[in-house]
C-alpha positions as a Markdown table, in Angstrom:
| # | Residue | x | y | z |
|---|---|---|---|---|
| 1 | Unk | 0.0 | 0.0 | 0.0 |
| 2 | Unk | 1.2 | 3.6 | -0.6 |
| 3 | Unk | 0.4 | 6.7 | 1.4 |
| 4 | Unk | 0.0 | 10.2 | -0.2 |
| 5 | Unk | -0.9 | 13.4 | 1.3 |
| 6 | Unk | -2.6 | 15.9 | -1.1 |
| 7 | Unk | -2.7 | 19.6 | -0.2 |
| 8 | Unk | -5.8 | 21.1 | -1.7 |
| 9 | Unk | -6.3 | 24.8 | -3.1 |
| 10 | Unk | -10.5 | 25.7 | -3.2 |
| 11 | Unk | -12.4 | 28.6 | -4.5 |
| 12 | Unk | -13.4 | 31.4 | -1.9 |
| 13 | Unk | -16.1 | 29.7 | 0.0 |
| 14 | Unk | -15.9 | 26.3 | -1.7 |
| 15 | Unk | -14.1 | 24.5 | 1.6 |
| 16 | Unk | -16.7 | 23.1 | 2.9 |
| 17 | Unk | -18.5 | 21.6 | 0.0 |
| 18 | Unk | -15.0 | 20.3 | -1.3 |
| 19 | Unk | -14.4 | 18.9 | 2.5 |
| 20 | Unk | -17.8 | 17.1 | 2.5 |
| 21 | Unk | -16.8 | 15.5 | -1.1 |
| 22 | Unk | -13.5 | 14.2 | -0.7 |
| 23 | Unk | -14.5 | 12.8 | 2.8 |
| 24 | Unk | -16.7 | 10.1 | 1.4 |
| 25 | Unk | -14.1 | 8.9 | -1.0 |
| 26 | Unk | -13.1 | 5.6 | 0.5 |
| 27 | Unk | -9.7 | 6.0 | -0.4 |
| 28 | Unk | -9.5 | 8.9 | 1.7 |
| 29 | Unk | -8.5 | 8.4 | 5.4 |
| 30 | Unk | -8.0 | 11.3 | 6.8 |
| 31 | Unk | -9.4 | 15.1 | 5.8 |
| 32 | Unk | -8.7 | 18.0 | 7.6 |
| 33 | Unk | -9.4 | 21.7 | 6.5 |
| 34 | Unk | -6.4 | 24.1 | 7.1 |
| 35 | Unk | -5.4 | 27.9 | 7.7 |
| 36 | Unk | -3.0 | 29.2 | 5.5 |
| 37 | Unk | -1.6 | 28.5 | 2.3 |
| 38 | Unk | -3.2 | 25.9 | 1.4 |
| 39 | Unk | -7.6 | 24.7 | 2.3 |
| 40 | Unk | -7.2 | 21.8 | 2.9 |
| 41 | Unk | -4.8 | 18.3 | 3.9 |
| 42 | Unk | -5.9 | 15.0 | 2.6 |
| 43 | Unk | -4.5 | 11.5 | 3.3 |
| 44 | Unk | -5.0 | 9.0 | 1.0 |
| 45 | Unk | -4.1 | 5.3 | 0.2 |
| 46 | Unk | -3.8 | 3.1 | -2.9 |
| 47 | Unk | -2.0 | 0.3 | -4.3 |
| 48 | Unk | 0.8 | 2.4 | -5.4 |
| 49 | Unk | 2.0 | 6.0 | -6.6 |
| 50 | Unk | 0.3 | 5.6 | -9.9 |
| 51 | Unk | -3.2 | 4.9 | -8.6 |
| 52 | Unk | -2.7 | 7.6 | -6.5 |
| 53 | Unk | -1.7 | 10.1 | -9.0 |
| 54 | Unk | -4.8 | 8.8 | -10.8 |
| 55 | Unk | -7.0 | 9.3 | -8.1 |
| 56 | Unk | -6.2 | 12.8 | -7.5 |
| 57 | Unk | -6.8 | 13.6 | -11.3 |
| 58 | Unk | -9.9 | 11.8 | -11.6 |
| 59 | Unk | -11.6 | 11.8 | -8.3 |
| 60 | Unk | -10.0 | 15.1 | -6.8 |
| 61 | Unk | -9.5 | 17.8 | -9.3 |
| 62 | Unk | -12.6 | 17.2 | -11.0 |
| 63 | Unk | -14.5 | 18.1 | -8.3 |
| 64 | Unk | -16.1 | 21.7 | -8.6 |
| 65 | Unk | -14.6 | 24.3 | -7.1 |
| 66 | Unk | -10.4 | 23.0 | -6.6 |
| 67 | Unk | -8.5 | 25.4 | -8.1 |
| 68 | Unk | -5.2 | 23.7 | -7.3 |
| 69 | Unk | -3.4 | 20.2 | -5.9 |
| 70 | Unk | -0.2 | 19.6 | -4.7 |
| 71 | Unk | 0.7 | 15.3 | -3.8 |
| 72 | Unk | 3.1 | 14.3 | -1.5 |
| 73 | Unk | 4.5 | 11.0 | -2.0 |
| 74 | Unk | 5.4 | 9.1 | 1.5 |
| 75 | Unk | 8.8 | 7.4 | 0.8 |
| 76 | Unk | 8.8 | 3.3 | 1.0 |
| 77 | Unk | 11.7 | 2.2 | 2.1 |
């Protein structure tokens, strides 16, 4: 399994709906909504990097109102 974090830019007042979205994606095990640079913090698991980097084009960045993503791969060593 591989870990990601996704940092997630929304719309002016888009958090919440975006929040309330990506929450119910099974793939996502933790959501948090932020302060600062970015709206929002998202932990999420797949099989490996390329289903996640799949995920976030598909599932994430198509929903309405993200402007911008930025994924963190977690290192397997």
């Amino acid at each position: 399994m591989s870990v990601g974090y996704v940092l997630v830019n929304v719309d002016p007042g888009a958090e919440l709906d975006v929040f309330n979205t990506v929450s119910k994606f099974p793939f996502v095990i933790d959501a948090n909504l932020l302060f600062g640079d970015h709206d929002l913090i998202l932990k999420i698991e797949a099989n490996d990097m390329g289903d996640i980097a799949r995920l976030v084009v598909k599932s994430i960045r198509s929903i309405p109102g993200v402007s911008n993503t930025k994924t963190l791969a977690c290192a397997e060593l």
